[in-house]
C-alpha positions in Angstrom: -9.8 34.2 11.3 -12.0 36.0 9.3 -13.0 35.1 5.5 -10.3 37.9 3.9 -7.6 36.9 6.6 -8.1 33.3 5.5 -8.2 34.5 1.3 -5.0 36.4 1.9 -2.8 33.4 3.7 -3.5 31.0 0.6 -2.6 33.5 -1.8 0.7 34.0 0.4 1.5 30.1 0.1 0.7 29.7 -3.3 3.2 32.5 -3.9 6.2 30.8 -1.9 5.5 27.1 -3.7 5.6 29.0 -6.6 8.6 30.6 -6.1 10.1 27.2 -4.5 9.5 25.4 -7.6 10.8 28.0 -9.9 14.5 27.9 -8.2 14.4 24.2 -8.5 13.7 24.5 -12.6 16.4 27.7 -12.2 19.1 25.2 -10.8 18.1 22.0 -13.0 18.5 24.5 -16.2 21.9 25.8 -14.9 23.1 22.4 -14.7 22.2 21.3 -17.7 23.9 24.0 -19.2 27.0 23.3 -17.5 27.5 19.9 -18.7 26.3 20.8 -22.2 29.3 23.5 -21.9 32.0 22.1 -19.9 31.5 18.0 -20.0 30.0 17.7 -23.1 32.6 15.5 -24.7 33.1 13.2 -21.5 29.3 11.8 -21.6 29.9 11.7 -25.1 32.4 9.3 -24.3 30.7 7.3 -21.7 27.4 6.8 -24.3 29.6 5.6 -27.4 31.7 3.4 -24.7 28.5 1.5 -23.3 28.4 -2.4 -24.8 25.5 -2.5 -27.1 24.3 -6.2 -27.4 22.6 -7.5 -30.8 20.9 -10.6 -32.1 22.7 -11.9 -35.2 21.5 -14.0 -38.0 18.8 -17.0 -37.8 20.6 -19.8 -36.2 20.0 -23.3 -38.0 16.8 -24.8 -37.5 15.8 -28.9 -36.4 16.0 -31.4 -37.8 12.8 -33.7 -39.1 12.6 -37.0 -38.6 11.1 -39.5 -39.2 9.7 -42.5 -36.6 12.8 -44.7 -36.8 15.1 -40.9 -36.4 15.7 -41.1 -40.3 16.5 -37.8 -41.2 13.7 -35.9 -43.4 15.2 -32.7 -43.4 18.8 -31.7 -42.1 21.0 -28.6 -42.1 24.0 -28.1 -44.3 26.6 -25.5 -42.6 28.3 -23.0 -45.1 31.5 -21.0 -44.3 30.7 -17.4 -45.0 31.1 -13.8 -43.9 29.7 -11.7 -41.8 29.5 -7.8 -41.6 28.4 -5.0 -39.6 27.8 -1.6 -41.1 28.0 1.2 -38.8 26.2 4.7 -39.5 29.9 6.5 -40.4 31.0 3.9 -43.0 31.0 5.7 -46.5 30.0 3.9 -49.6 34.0 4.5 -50.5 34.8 2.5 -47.6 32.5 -0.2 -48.5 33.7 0.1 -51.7 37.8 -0.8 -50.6 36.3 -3.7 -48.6 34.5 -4.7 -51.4 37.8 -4.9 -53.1 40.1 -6.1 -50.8 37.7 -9.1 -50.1 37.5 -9.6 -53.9 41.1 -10.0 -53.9 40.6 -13.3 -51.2 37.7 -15.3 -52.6 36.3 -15.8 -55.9 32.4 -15.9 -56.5 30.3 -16.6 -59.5 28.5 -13.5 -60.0 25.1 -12.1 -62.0 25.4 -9.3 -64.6 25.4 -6.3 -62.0 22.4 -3.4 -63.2 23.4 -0.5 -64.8 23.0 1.4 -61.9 25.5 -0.6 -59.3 28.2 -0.6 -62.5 27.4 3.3 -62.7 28.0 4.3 -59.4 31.0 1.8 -59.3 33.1 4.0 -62.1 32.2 7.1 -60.6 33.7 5.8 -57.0 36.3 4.2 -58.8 37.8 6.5 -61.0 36.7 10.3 -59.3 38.5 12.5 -61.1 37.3 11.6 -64.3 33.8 11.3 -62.9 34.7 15.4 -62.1 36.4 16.2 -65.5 32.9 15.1 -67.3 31.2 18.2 -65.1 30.7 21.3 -67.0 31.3 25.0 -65.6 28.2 25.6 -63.9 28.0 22.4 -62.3 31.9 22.4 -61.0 30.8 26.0 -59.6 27.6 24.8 -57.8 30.2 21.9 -56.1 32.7 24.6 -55.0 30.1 26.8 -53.6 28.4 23.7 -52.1 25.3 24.0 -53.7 25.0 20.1 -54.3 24.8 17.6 -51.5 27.0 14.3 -52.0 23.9 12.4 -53.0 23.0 14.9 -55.6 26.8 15.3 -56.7 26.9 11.1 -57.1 23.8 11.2 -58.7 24.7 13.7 -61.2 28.2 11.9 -62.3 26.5 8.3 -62.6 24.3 9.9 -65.2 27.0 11.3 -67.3 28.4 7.4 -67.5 28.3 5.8 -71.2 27.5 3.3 -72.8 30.9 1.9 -73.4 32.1 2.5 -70.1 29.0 0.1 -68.8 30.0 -2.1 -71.5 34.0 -2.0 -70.1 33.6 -3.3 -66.7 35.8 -7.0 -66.3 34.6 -10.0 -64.6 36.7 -9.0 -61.0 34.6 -5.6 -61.3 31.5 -7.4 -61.6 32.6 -9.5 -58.8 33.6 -6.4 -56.4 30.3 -4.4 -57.4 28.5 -7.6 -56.0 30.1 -8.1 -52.7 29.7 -3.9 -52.3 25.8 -4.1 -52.8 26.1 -7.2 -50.3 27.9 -4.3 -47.9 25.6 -1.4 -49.0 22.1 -3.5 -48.2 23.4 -4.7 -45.0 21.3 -3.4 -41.8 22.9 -1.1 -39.5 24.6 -2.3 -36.2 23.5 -5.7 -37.0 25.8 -9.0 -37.9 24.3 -10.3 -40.8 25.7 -13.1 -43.9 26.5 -10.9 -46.8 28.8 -13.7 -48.5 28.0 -17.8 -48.4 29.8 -20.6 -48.7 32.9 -19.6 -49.4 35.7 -22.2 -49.9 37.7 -23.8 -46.8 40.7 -22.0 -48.5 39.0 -18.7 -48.8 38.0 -19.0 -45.0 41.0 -19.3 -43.7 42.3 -16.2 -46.1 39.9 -13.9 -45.0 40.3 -15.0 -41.3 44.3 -14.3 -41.4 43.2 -11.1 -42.7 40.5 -9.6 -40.4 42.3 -7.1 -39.0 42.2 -5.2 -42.6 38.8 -6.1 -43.0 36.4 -3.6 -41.0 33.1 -5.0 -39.8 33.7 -8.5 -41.5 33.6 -11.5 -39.1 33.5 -15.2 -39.9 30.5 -17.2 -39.2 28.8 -20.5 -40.3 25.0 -20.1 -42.1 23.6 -22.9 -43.5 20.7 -24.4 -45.8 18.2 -27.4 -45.7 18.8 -30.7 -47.1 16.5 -33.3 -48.2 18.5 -36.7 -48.3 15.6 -38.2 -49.4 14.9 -35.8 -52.1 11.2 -35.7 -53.3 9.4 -37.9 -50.6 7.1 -36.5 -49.3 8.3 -33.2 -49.9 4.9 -31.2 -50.8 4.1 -31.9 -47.0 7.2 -30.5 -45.9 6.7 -27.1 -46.7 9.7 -24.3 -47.5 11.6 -22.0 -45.4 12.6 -18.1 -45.7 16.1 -17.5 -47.3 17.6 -14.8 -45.5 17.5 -12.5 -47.8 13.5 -12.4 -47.7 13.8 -12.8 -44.0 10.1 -12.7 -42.2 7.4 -12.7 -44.4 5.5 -9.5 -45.0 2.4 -10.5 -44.2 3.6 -11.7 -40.9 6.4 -9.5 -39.8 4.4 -7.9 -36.7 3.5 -11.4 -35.1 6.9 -12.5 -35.3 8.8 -9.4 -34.2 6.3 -9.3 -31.6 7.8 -12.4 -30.0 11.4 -11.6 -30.5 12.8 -12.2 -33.8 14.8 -10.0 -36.6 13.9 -8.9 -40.0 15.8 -11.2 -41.5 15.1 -14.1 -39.0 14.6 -17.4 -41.3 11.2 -18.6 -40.5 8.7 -21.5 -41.9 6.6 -20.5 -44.9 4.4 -23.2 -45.1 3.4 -26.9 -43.9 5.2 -28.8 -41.1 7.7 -26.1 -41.8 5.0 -23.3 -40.4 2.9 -25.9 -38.3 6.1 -26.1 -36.1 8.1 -23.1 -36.6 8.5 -22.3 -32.3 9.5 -26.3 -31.9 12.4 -25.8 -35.0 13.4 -22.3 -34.7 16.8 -21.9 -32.8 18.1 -19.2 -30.7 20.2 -16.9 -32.9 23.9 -15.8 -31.9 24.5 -12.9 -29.2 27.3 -10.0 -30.1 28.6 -7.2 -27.8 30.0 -4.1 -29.7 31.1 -0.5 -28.4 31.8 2.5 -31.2 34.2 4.9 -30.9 34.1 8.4 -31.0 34.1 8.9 -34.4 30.9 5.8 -35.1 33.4 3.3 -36.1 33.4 -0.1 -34.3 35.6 -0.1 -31.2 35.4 -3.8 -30.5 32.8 -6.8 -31.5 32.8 -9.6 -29.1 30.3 -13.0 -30.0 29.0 -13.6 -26.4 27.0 -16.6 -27.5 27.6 -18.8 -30.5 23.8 -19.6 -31.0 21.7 -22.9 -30.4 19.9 -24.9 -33.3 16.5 -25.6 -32.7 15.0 -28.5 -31.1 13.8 -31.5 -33.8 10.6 -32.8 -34.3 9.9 -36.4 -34.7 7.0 -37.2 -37.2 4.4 -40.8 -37.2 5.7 -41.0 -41.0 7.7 -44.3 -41.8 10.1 -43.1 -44.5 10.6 -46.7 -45.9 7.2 -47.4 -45.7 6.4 -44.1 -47.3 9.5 -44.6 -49.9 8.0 -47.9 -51.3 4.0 -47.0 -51.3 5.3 -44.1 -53.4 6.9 -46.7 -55.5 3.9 -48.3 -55.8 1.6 -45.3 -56.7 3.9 -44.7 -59.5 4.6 -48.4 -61.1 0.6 -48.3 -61.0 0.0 -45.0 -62.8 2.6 -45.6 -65.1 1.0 -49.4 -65.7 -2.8 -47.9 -66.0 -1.7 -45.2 -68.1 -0.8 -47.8 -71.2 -4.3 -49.4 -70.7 -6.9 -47.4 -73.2 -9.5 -44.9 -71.4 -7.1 -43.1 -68.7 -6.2 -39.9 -70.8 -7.2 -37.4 -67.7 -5.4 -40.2 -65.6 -2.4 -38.4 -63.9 -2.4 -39.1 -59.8 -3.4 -41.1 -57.1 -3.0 -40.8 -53.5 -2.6 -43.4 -50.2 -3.1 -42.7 -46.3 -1.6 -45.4 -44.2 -2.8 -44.6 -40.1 -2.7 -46.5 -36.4 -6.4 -46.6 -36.1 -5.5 -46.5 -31.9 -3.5 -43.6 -31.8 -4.2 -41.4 -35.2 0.0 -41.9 -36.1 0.2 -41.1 -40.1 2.2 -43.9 -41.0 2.0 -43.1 -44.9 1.0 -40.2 -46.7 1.6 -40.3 -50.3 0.2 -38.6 -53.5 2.0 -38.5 -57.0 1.6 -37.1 -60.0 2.4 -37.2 -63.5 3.9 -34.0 -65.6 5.1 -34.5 -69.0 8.2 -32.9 -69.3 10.2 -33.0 -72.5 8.2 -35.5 -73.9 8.6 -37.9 -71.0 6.6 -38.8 -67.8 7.6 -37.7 -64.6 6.4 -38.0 -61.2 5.4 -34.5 -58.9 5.4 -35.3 -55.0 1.2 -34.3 -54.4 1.2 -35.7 -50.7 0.0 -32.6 -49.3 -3.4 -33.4 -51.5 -4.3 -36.2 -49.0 -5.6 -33.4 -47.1 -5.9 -30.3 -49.4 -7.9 -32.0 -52.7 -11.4 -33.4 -51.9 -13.2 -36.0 -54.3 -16.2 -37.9 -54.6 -16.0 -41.5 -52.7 -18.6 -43.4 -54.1 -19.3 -46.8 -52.0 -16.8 -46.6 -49.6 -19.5 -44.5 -47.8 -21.8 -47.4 -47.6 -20.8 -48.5 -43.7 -21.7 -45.0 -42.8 -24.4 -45.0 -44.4 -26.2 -48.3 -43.4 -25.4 -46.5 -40.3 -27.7 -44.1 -40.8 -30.7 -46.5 -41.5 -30.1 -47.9 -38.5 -30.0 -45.2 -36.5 -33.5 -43.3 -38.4 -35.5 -46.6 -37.8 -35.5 -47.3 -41.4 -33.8 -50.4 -41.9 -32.5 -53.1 -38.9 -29.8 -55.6 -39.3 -30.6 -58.6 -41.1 -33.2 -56.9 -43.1 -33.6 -57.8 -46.8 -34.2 -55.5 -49.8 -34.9 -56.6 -53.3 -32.1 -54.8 -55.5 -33.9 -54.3 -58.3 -33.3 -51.0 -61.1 -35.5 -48.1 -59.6 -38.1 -46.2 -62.0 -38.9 -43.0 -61.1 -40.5 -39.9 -62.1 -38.5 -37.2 -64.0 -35.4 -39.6 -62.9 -33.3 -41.7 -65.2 -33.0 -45.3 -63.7 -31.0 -45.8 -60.8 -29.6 -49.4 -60.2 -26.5 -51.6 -58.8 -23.5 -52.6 -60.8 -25.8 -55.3 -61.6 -29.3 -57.2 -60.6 -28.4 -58.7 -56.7 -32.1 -60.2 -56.3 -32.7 -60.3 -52.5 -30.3 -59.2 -50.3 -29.6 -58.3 -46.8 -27.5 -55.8 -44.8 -24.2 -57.1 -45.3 -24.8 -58.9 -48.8 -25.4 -55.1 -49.4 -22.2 -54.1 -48.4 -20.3 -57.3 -50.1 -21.3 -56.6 -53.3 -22.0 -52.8 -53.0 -25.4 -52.8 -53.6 -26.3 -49.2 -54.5 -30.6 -50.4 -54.9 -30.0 -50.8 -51.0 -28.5 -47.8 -50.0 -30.9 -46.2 -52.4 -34.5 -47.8 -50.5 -32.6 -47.1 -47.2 -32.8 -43.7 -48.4 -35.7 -43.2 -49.8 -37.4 -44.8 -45.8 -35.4 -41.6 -44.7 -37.3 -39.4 -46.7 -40.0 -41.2 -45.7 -41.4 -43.1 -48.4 -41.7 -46.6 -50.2 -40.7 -47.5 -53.2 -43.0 -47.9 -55.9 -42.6 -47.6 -59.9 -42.8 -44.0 -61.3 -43.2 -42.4 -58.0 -42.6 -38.9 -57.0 -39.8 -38.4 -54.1 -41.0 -36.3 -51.2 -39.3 -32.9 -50.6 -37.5 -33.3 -47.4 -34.7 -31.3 -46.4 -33.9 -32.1 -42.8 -33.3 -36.0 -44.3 -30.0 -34.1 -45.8 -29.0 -33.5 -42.0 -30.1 -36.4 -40.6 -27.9 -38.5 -43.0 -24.9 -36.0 -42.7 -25.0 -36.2 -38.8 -24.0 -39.9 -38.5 -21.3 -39.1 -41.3 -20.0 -36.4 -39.7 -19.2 -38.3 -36.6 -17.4 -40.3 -38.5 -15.1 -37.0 -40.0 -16.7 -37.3 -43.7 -17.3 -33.4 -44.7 -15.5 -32.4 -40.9 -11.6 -31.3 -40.9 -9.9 -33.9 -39.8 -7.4 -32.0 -37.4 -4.2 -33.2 -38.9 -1.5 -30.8 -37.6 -0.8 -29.3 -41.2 -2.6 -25.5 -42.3 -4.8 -25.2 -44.5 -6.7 -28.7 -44.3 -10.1 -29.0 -46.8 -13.3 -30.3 -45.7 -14.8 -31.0 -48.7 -17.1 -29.9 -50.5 -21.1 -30.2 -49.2 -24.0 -30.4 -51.9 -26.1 -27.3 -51.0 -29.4 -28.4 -53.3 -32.0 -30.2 -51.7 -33.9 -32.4 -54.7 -34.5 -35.4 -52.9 -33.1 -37.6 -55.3 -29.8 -35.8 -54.2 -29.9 -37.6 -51.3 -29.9 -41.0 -53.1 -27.1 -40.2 -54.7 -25.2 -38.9 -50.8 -26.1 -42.2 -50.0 -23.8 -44.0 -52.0 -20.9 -41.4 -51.9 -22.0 -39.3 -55.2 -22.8 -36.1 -53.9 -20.5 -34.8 -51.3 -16.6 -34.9 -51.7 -14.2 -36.2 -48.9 -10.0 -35.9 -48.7 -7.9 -38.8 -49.0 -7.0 -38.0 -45.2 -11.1 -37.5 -43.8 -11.8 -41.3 -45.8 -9.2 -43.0 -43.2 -10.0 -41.0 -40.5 -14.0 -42.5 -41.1 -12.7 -46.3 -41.6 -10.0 -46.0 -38.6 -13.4 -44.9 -36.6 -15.1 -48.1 -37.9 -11.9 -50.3 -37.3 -11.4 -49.3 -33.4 -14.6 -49.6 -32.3 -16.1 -46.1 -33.1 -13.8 -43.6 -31.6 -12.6 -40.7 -34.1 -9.4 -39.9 -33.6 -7.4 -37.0 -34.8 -4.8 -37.8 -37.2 -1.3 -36.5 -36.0 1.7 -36.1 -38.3 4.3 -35.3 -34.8 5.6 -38.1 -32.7 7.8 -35.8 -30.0 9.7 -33.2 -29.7 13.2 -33.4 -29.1 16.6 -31.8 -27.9 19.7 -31.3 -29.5 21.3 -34.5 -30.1 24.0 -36.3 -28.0 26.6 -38.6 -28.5 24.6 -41.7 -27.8 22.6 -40.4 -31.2 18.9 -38.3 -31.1 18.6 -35.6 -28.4 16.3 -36.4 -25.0 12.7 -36.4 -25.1 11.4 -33.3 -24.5 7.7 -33.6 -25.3 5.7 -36.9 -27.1 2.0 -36.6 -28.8 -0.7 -37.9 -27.1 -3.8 -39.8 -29.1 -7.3 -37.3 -29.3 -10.2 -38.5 -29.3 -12.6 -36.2 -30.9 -15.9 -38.1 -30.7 -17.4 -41.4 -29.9 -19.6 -42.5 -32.8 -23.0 -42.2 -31.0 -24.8 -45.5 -32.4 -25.5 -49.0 -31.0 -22.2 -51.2 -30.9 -23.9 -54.0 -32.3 -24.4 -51.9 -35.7 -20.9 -50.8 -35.7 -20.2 -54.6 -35.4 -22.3 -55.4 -38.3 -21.1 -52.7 -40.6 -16.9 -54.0 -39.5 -18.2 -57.6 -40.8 -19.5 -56.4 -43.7 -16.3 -54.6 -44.6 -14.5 -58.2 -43.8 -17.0 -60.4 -46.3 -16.1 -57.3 -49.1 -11.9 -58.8 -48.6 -13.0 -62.3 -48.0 -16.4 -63.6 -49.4 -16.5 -65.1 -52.9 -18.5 -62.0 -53.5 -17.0 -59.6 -52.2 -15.7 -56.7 -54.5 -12.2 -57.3 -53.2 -12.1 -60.7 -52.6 -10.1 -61.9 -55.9 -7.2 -59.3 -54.2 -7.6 -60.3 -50.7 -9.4 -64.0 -49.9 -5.9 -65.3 -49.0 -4.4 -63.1 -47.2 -2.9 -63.9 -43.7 -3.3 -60.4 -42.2 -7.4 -60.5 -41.8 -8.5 -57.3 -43.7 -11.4 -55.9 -43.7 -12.4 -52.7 -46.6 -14.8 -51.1 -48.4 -14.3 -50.4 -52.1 -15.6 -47.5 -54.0 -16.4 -46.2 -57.8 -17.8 -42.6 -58.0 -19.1 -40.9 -60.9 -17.0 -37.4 -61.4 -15.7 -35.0 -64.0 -12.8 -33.8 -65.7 -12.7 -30.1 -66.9 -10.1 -30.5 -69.4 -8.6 -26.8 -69.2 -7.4 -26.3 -73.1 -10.7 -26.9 -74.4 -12.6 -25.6 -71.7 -14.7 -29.5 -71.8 -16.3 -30.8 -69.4 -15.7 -35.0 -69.9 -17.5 -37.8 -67.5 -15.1 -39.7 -65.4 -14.9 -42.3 -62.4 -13.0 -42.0 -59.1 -11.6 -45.2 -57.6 -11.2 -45.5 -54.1 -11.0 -48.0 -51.5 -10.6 -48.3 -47.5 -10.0 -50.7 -45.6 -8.0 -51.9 -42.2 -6.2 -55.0 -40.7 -5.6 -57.2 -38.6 -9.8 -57.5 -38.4 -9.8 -58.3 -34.8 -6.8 -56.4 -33.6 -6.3 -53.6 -36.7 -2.6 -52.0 -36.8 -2.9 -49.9 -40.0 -5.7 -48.5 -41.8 -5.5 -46.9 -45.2 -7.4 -45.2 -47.9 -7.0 -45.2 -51.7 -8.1 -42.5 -54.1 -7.8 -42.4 -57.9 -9.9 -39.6 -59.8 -10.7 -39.5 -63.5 -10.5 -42.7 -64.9 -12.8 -42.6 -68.0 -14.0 -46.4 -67.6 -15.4 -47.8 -64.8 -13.9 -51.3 -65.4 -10.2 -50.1 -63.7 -8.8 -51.9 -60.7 -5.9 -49.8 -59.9 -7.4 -48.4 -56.7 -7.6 -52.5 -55.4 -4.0 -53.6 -57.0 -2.4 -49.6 -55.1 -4.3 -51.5 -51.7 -3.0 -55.2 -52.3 0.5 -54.1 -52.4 0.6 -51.6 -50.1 -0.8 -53.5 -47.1 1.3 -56.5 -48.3 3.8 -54.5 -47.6 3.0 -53.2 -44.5 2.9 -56.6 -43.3 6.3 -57.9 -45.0 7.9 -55.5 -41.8 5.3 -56.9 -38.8 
């Protein structure tokens, strides 16, 4: 075949496909303009006719409980109405609803806005609404020149003053329960009336049949039997009228939920809002040919979500509250405590990380009387200076740099040096060694220790040598420990402190003895539990397990339980960690010992550190900056097989003679032990 012969049999294919492919369009277009003309109205019918299925509102959430399956936070159901607005409803329609359900329950109302109460008496009364138009504007109605909107519009602004003023308390009522109709979403079942009276219930139910789109359904709000414990920690949910949170709207609808899905805003709450969420009701609905509702069917009546068991002990935590407070309010008489107002207690297994106790409280005057504000969430949100409870960490440290060994001795004497006002102990200690040190709380010791890491000697009037990386050194053993780390406590938003960024070296006398860096409530018994179990940090855990709906027998099955996480192993010698854990038990049970006059006698074995920081108080009204001390103390028990450990923090005393952090610790470990 030659070249042309070949040239001409394409074009002659290319021809007939085209012509193939243009009959097929030819016959698809005819068709389509035969059902457009002749069956129009009978795929109509089969499209409004198909069952549309729709999510309704949030189903009730779990419960919280606590370790013994005390309830922390539990529903309460409310009778209340449904509705469903369909694109063909009219706001006159809405409007007789509005009024016929008005008729069948009675609600306590807000003043309605000018606007709802406007629109109301033009719906309400239209020809005098259409009297108040003047000869133009009638004419632009007849000839259609105004849309309804504009029409409505129009009349609602020609509405007095005394006609607002004239509205009765069943108006007010029925203008409510409309704008409850009017902001409904479309084709959706959603509350628009709650808790309603058992009466009114059953009214409205016998009545249904005259009430288009309304259905009868349960919602429901949380309850906190126990009130104010430990109710910072708990964290709020989304009322359904805020639904999902702006800020978050695309995450959640990206996994399934509705705009008006209840969800956790914040704290245990948020931390486990997959575990507490339930799965919402199902409806069926078909509309007719005119948009109304042929039929609404509830396929599935919904599932409340699965509870979550926390460590917390709510008697424990009910009485160490107690505690906090009959010690604030006790302190607070005594002279020198005017920026006194909170103090805080952790209560944790050492072996597993189970938050046993996590209290903070507060006091707010109000009406000229105290009161107490639940703060527990500040355990792990507010960060203070120690003081000595840092001391086991840091004899730690010495050990570890080479600078000190265990049974060394170290005059504790008042330090002179240059450009530096005198740094010294509570009081002269003479000789002493490594755990005398930690006994009494000898700061001179902690102070040489550090001054051998920035490699130097003490001698009178000398100059400290610049060295940086004796920062690091010092903050790497603490670290292992959590001080200045997030603890990884399942709650948001945890602090870790706040790190010193200068490097004078006397700075790092003062780290050495807890004056520089701040530490949480939460990160101080995360550091002693690490000393008390041998020298594994362990991450703190609010949740116990997850479980099921409940059955008769009581508390649903098991469905998941924690497990203990070990972060790190304290990388040190286990002799040292030995020596610092007998150190902490001469502080509760040597005549010396700072704790001793709280502790000697006590049949538990505890061990503890106790601690007295220099802080400050910016007193807000005067914009003054006032020297304070923070107490704290830590401290575990039994000493050879420890249970519980805890930690104490008190800021802004403005005396450093207080005991209040050592009388919070004596009673709350007494009482721990009153249960064992």
């Amino acid at each position: 075949m030659s070249k042309e012969e070949h040239h001409k049999t394409s074009r002659k294919r290319i021809l007939i496909l085209f012509i193939v492919i243009f009959a097929v369009f030819l016959t698809l277009l005819f068709r389509l303009a035969y059902i457009q003309l002749f069956n129009s109205e009978v795929f109509a019918k089969i499209v409004v006719k198909k069952e549309v299925t729709v999510s309704g509102p949030s189903a009730p959430r779990g419960h919280i409980l606590d370790r013994n399956h005390q309830t922390i936070i539990g529903n309460e159901p409310q009778d209340s109405l449904l509705y469903m607005k369909t694109p063909k409803t009219t706001i006159e329609e809405r409007l007789m609803l509005a009024q016929n359900l008005a008729k069948l329950i009675d609600l306590d109302v807000p003043d309605p806005k000018p606007e709802q109460i406007k629109e109301y008496l033009v719906l309400e009364k239209p020809e005098q609404a259409m009297a108040k138009l003047n000869h133009e504007e009638v004419q632009a109605v007849k000839k259609g020149k105004l849309s309804e909107k504009d029409l409505l519009l129009l009349q609602m602004d020609k509405v007095t003053e005394a006609e607002l003023n004239s509205i009765t308390a069943n108006e007010k009522e029925v203008i409510h329960i409309k704008g409850q109709l009017d902001s409904a979403p479309m084709l959706t079942p959603s509350f628009v009336i709650r808790g309603v009276t058992e009466e009114e219930f059953a009214k409205v139910g016998a009545r249904l049949d005259k009430l288009p789109g309304i259905m009868l359904g349960a919602d429901w709000d949380r309850i906190y039997p126990n009130d104010k414990i430990f109710r910072s920690a708990l964290g709020r949910v989304s009322s359904a009228d805020q639904g999902l949170p702006k800020e978050k709207k695309k995450h959640y609808l990206s996994r399934g939920y509705g705009l008006s899905d209840r969800v956790g805003l914040s704290q245990l709450e948020l931390m486990y809002e997959e575990v507490l969420q339930g799965e919402n009701p199902i409806f069926q609905y078909s509309l007719k040919d005119n948009g109304s509702i042929r039929n609404i069917v509830n396929t599935f009546d919904g599932k409340r979500g699965n509870d979550i068991v926390l460590s917390i002990d709510l008697e424990l935590q009910k009485k160490v509250e107690q505690i906090i407070m009959d010690e604030l309010k006790k302190t607070k008489k005594l002279p020198d405590t005017e920026f006194l107002d909170r103090a805080y207690v952790v209560m944790m297994d050492p072996n597993n990380g189970e938050i046993l106790t996590m209290a903070g409280k507060k006091i707010v005057e109000k009406d000229g009387r105290q009161k107490f504000k639940d703060i527990s969430l500040g355990t792990v949100t507010s960060a203070y200076v120690a003081g000595s409870v840092v001391k086991g960490a840091t004899l730690l440290a010495g050990y570890e740099a080479g600078v000190v060994q265990p049974g060394d001795k170290l005059i504790d004497e008042p330090l002179f040096l240059k450009d530096t006002p005198v740094k010294k102990s509570y009081r002269d200690m003479g000789l002493v060694n490594d755990l005398e040190a930690i006994e009494m709380s000898s700061n001179v010791y902690m102070f040489k220790l550090a001054l051998g890491m920035l490699g130097a000697e003490y001698e009178k009037d000398m100059s400290l040598p610049y060295k940086p990386e004796a920062f690091n050194e010092m903050r790497r053993l603490f670290e292992q420990f959590g001080l200045g780390q997030k603890t990884g406590i399942d709650l948001p938003n945890e602090s870790d402190g706040y790190e010193g960024n200068k490097y004078n070296p006397g700075f790092l006398l003062d780290l050495a003895i807890g004056q520089y860096d701040t530490y949480t409530p939460m990160q101080l018994v995360q550091y002693v539990s690490s000393i008390a179990n041998g020298g594994k940090r362990i991450e703190p855990q609010l949740l116990k397990e997850i479980r099921g709906l409940p059955t008769n027998q009581g508390v649903g099955p098991v469905l998941e339980v924690s497990q203990p996480k070990v972060l790190n192993t304290i990388d040190i010698e286990k002799d040292w960690l030995e020596r610092v854990r007998r150190g902490f038990k001469r502080v509760m049970d040597s005549p010396n010992g700072t704790a001793s006059e709280n502790f000697r006698n006590k049949s538990y074995a505890p061990a503890g550190k106790t601690g007295t920081g220099e802080s400050y108080y910016l007193e807000k009204e005067t914009d003054t900056l006032h020297n304070t001390f923070n107490f704290s103390f830590i401290g575990f028990a039994p000493y050879d097989e420890p249970k519980v450990a805890f930690s104490v923090v008190v800021p802004w005393l403005s005396d450093n003679t207080h005991s209040i952090n050592k009388r919070i610790a004596e009673r709350i470990m007494d009482e721990f032990f009153k249960e064992q």
